[in-house]
mmCIF file as Biopython writes it, N, C-alpha, C and O atoms, coordinates in Angstrom:
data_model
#
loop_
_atom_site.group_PDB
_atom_site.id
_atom_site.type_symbol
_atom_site.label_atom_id
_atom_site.label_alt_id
_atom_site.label_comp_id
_atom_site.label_asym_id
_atom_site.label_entity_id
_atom_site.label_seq_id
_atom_site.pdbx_PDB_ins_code
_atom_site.Cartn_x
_atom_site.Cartn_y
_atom_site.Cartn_z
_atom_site.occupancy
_atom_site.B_iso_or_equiv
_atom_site.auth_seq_id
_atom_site.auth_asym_id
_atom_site.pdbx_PDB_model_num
ATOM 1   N N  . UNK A ? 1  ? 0.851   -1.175 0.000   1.0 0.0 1  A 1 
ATOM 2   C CA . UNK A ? 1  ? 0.000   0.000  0.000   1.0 0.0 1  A 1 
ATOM 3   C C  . UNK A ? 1  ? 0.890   1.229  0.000   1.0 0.0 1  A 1 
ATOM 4   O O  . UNK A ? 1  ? 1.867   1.132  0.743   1.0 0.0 1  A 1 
ATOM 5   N N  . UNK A ? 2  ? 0.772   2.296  -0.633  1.0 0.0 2  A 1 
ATOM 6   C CA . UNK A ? 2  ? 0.997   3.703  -1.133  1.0 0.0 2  A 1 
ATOM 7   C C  . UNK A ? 2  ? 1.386   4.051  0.165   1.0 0.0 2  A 1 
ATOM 8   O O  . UNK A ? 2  ? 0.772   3.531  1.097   1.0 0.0 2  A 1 
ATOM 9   N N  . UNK A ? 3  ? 2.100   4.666  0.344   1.0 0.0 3  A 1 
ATOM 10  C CA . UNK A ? 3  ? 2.496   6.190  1.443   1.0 0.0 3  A 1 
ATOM 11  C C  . UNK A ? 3  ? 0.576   6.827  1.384   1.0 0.0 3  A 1 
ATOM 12  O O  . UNK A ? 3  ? -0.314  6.641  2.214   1.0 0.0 3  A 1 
ATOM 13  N N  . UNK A ? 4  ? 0.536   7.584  0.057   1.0 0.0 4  A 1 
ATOM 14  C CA . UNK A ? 4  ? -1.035  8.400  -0.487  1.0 0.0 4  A 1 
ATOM 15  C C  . UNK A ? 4  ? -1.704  7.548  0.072   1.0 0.0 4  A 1 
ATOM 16  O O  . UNK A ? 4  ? -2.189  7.880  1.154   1.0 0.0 4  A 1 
ATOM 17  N N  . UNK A ? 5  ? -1.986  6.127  -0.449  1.0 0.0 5  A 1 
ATOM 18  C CA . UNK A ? 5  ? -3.331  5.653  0.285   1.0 0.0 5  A 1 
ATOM 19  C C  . UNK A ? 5  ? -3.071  5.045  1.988   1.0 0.0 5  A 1 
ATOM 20  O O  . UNK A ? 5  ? -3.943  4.509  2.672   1.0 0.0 5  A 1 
ATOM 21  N N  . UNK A ? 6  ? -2.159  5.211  2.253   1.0 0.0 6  A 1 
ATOM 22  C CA . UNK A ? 6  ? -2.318  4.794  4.180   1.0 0.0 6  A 1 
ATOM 23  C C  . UNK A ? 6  ? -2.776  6.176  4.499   1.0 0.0 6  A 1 
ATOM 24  O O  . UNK A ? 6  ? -3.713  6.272  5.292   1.0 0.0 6  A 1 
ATOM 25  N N  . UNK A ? 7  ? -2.195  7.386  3.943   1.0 0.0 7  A 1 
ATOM 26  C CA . UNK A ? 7  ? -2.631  8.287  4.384   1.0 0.0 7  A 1 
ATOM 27  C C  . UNK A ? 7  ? -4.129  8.930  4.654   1.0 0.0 7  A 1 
ATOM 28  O O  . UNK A ? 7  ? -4.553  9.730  5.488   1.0 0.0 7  A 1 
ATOM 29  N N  . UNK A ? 8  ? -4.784  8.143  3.466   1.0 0.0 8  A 1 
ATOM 30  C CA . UNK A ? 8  ? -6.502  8.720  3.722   1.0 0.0 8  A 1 
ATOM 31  C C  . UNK A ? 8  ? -6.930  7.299  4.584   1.0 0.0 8  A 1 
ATOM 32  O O  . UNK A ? 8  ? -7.900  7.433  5.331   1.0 0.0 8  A 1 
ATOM 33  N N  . UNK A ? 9  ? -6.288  5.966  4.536   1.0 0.0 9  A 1 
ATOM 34  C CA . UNK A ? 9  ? -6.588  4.893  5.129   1.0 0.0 9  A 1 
ATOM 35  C C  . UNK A ? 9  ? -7.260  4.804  7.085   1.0 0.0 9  A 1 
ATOM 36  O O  . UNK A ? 9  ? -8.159  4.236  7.704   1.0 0.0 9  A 1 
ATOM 37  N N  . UNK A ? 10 ? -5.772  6.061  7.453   1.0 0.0 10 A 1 
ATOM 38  C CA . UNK A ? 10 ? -5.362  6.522  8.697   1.0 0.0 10 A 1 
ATOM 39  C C  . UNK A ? 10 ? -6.540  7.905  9.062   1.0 0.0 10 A 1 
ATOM 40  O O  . UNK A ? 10 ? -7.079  7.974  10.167  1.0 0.0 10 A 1 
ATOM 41  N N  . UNK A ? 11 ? -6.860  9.132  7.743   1.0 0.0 11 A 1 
ATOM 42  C CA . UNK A ? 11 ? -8.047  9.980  8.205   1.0 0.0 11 A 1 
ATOM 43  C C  . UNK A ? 11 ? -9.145  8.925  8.059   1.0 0.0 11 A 1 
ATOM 44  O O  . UNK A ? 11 ? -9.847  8.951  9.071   1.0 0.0 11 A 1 
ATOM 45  N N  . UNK A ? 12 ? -9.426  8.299  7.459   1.0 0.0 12 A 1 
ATOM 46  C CA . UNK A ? 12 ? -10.764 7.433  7.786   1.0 0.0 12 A 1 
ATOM 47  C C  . UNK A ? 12 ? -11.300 7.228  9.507   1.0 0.0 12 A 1 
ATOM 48  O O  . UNK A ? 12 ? -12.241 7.727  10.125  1.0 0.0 12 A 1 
ATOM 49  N N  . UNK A ? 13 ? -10.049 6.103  9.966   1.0 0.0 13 A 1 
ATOM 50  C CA . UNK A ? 13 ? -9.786  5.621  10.747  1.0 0.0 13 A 1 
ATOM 51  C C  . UNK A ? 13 ? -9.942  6.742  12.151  1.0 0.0 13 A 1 
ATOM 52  O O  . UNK A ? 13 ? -10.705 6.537  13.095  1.0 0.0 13 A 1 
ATOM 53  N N  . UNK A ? 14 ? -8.994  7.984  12.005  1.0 0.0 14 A 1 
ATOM 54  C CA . UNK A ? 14 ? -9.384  8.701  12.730  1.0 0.0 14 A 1 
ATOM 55  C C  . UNK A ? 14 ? -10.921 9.318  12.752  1.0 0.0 14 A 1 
ATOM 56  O O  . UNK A ? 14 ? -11.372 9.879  13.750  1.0 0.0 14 A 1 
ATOM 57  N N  . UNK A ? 15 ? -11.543 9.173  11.726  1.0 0.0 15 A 1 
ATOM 58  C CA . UNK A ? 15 ? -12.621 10.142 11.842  1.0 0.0 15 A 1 
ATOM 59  C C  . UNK A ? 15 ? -13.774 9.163  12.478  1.0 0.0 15 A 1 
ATOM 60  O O  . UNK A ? 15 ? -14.836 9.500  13.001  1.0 0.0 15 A 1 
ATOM 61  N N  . UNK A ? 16 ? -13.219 7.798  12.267  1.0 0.0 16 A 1 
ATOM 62  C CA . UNK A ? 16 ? -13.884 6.596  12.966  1.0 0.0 16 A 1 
ATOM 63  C C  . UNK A ? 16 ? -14.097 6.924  14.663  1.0 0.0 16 A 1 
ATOM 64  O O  . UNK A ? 16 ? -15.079 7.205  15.351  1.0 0.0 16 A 1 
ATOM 65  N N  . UNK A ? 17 ? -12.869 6.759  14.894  1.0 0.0 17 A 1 
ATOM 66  C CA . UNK A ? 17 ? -12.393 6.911  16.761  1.0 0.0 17 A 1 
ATOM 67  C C  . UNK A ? 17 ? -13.252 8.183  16.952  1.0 0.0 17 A 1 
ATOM 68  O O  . UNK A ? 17 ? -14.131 8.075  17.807  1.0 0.0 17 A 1 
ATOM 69  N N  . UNK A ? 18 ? -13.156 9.369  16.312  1.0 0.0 18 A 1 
ATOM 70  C CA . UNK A ? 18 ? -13.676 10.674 17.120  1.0 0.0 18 A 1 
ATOM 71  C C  . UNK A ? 18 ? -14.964 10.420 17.215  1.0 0.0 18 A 1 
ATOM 72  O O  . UNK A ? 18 ? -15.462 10.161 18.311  1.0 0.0 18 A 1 
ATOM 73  N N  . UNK A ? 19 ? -15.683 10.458 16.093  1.0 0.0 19 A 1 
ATOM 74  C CA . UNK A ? 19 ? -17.431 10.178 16.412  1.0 0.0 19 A 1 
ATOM 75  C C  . UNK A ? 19 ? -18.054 9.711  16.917  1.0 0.0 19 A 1 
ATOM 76  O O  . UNK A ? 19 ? -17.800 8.509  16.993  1.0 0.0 19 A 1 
ATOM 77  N N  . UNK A ? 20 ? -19.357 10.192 17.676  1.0 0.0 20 A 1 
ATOM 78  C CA . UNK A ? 20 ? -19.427 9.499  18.856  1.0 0.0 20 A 1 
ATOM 79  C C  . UNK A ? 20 ? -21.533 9.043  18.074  1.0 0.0 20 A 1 
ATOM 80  O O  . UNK A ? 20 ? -22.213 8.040  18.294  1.0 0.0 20 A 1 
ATOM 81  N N  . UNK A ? 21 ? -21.840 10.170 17.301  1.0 0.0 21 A 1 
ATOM 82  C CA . UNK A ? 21 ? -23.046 9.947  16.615  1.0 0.0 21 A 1 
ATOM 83  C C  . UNK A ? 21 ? -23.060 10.828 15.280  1.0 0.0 21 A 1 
ATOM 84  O O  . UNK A ? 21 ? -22.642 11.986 15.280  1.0 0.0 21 A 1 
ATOM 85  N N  . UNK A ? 22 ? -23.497 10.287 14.306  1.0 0.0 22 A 1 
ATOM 86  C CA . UNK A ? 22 ? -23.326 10.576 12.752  1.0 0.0 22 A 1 
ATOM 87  C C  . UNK A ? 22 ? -22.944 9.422  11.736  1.0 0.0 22 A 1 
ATOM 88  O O  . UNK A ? 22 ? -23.359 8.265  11.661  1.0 0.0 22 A 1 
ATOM 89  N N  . UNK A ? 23 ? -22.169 10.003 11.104  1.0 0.0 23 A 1 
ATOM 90  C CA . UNK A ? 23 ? -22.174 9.331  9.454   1.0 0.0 23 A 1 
ATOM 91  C C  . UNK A ? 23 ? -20.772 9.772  9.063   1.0 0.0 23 A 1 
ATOM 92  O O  . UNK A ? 23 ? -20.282 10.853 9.388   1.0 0.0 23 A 1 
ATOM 93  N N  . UNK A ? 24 ? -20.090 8.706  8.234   1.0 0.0 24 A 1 
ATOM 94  C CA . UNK A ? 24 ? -19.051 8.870  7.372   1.0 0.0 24 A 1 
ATOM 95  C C  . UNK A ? 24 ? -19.070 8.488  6.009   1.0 0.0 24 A 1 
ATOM 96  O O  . UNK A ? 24 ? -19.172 7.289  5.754   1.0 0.0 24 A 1 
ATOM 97  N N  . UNK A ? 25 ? -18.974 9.459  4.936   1.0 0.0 25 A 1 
ATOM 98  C CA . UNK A ? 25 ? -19.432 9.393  3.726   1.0 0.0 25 A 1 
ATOM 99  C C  . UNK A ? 25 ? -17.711 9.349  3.044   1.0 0.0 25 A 1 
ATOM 100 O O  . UNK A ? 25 ? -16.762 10.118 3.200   1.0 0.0 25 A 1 
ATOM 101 N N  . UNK A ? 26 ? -17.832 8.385  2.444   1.0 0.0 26 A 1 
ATOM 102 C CA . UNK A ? 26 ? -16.307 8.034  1.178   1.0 0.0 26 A 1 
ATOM 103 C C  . UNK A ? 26 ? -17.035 8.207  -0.085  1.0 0.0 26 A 1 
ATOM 104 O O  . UNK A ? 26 ? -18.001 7.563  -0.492  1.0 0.0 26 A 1 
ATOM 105 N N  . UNK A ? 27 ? -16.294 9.365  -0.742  1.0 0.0 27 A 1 
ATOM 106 C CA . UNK A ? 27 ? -16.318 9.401  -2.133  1.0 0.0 27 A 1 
ATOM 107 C C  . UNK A ? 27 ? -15.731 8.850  -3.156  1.0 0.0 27 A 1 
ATOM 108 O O  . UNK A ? 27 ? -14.788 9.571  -3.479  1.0 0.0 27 A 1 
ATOM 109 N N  . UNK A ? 28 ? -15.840 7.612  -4.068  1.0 0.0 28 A 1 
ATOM 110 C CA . UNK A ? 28 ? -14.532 7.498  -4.893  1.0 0.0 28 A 1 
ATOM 111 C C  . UNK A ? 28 ? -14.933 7.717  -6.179  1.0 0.0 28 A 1 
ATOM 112 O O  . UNK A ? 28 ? -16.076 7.913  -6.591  1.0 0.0 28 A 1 
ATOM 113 N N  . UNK A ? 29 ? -13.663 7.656  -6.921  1.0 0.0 29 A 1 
ATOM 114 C CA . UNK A ? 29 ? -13.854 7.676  -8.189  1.0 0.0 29 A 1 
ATOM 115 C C  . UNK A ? 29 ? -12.804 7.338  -9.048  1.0 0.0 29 A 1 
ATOM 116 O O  . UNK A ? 29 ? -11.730 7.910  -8.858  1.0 0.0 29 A 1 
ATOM 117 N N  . UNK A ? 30 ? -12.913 6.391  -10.104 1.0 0.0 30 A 1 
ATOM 118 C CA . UNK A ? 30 ? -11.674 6.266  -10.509 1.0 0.0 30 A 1 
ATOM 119 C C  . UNK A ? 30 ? -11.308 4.730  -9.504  1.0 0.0 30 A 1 
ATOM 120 O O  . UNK A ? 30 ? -10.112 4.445  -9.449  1.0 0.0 30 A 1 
ATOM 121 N N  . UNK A ? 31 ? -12.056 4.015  -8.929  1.0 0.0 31 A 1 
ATOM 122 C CA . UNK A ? 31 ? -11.171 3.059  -7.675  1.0 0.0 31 A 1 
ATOM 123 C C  . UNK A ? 31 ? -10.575 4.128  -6.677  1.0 0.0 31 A 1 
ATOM 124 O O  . UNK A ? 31 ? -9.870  3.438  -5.940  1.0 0.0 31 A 1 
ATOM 125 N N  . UNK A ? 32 ? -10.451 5.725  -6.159  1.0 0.0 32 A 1 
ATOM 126 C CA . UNK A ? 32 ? -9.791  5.871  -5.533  1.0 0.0 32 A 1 
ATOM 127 C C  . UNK A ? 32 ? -10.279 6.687  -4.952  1.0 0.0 32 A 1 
ATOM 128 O O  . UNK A ? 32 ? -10.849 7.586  -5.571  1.0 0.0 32 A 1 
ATOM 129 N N  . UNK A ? 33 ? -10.248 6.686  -3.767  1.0 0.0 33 A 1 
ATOM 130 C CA . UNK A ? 33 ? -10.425 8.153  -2.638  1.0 0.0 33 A 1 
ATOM 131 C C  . UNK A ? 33 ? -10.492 9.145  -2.836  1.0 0.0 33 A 1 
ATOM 132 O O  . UNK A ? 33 ? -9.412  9.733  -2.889  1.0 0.0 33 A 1 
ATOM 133 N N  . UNK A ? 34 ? -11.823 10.008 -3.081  1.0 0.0 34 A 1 
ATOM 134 C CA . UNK A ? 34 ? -10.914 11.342 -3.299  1.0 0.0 34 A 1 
ATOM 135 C C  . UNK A ? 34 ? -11.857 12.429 -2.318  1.0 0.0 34 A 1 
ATOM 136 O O  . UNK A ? 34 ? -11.725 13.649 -2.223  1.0 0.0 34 A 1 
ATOM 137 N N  . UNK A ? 35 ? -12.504 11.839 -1.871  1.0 0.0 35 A 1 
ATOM 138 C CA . UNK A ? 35 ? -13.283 12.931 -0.721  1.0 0.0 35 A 1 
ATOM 139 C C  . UNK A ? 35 ? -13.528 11.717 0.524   1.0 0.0 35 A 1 
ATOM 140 O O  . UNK A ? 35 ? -13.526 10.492 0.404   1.0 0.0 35 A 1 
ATOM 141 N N  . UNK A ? 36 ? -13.771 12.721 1.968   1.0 0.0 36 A 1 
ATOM 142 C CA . UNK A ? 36 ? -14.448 12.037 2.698   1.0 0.0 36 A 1 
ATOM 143 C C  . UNK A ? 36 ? -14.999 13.458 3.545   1.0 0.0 36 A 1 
ATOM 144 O O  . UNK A ? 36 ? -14.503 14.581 3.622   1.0 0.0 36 A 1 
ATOM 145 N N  . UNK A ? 37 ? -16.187 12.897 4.105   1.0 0.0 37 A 1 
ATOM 146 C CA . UNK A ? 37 ? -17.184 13.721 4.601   1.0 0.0 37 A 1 
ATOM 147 C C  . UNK A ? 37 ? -17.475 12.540 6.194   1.0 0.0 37 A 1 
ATOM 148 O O  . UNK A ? 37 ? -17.381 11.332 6.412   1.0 0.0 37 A 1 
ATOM 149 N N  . UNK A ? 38 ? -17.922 13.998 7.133   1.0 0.0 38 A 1 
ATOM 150 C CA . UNK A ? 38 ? -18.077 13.679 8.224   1.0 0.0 38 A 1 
ATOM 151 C C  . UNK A ? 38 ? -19.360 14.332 8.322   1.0 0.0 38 A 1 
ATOM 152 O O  . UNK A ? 38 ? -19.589 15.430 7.813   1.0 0.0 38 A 1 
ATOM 153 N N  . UNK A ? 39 ? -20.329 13.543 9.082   1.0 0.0 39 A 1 
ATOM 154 C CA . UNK A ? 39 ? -21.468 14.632 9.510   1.0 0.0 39 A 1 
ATOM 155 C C  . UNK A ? 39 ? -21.662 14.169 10.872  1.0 0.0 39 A 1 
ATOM 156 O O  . UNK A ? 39 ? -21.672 12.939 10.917  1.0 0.0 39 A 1 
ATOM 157 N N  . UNK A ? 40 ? -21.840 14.803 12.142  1.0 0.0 40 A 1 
ATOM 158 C CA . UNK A ? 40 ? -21.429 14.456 13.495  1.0 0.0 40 A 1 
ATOM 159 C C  . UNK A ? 40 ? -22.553 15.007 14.135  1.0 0.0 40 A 1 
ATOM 160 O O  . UNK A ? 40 ? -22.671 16.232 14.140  1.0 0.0 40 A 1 
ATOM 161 N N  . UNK A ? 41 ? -23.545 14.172 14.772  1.0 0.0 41 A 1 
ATOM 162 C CA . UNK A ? 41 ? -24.758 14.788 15.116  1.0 0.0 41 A 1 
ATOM 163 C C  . UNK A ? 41 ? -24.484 14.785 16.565  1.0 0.0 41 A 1 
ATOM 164 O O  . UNK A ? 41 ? -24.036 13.670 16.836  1.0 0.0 41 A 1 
ATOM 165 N N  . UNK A ? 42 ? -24.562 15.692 17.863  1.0 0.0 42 A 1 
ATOM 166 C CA . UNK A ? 42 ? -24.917 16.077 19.114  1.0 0.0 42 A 1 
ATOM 167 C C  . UNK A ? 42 ? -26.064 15.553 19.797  1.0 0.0 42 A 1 
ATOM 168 O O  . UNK A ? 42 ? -27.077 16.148 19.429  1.0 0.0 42 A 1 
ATOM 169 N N  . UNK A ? 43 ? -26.268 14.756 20.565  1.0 0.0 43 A 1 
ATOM 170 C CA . UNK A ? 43 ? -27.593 14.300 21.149  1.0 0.0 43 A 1 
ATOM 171 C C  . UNK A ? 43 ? -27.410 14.634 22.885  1.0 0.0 43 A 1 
ATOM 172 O O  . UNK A ? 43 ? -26.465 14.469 23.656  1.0 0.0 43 A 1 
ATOM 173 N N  . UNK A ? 44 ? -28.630 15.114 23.037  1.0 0.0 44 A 1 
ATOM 174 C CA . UNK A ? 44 ? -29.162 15.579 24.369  1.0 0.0 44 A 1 
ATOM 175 C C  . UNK A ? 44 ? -30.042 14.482 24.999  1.0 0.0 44 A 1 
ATOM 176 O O  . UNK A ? 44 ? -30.792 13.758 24.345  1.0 0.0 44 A 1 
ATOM 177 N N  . UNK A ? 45 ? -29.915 14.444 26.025  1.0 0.0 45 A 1 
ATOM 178 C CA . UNK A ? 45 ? -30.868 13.440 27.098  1.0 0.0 45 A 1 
ATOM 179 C C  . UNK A ? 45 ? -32.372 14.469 27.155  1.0 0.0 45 A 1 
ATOM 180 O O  . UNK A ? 45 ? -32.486 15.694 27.118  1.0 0.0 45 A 1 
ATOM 181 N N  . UNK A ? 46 ? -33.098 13.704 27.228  1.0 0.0 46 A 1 
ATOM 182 C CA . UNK A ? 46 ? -34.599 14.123 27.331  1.0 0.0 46 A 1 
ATOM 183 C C  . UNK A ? 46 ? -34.892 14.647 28.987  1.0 0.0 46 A 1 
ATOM 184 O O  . UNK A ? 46 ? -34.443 13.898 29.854  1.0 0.0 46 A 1 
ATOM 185 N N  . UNK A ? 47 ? -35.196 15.167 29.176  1.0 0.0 47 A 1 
ATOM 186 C CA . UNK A ? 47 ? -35.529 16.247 30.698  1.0 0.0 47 A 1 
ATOM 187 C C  . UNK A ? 47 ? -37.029 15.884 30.264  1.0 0.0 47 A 1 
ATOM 188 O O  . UNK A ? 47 ? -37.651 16.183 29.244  1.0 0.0 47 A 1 
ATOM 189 N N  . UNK A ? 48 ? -37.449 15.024 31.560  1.0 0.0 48 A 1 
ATOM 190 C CA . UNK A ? 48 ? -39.300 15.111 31.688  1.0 0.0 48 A 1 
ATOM 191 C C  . UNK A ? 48 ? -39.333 16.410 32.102  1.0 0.0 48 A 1 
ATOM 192 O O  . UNK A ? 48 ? -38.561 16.965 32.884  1.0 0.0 48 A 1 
ATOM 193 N N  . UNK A ? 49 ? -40.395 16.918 31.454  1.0 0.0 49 A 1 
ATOM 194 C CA . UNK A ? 49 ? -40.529 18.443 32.145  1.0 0.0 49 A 1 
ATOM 195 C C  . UNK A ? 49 ? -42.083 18.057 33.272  1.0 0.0 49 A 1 
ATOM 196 O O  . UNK A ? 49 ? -42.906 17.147 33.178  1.0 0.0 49 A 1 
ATOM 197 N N  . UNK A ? 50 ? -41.995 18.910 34.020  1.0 0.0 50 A 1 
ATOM 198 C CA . UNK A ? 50 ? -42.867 18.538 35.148  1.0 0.0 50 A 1 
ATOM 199 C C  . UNK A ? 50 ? -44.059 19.236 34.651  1.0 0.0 50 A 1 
ATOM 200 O O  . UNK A ? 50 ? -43.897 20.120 33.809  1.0 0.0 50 A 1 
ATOM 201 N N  . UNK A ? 51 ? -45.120 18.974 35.028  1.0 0.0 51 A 1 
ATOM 202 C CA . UNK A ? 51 ? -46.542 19.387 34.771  1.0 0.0 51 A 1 
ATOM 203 C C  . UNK A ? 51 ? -46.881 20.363 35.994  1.0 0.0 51 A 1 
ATOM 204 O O  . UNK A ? 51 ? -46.864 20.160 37.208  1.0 0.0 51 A 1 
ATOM 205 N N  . UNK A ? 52 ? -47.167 21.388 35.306  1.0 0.0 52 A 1 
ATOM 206 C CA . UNK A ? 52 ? -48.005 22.916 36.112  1.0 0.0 52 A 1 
ATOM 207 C C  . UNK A ? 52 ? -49.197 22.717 36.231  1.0 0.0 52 A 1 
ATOM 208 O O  . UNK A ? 52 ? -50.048 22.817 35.347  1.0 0.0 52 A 1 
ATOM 209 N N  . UNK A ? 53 ? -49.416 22.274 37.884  1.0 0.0 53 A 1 
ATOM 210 C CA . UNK A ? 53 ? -51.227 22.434 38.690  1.0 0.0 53 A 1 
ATOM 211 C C  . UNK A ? 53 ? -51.420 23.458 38.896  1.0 0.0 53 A 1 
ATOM 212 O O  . UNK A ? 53 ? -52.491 23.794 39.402  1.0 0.0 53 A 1 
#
């Protein structure tokens, strides 16, 4: 394997470890890498809200 391709092999990989909720999108073309996209969604815990008598 390439020097070039360990190198996007390794951002994959990292973008793997960081995310904790979302999506990782690989673009190729050609057989080869040429974009990658992260979309990283934030989630909140639900708070019952209390009911006003």
């Amino acid at each position: 394997m390439g020097a070039i391709e360990e190198e996007k092999i390794q951002a994959i990989v990292q973008f793997i470890e960081e995310i904790d909720f979302g999506s990782l999108h690989i673009t190729i073309h050609n057989g080869q890498i040429t974009q990658i996209e992260r979309t990283e969604k934030k989630r909140f815990e639900n708070v019952k809200k209390q009911k006003v008598k």
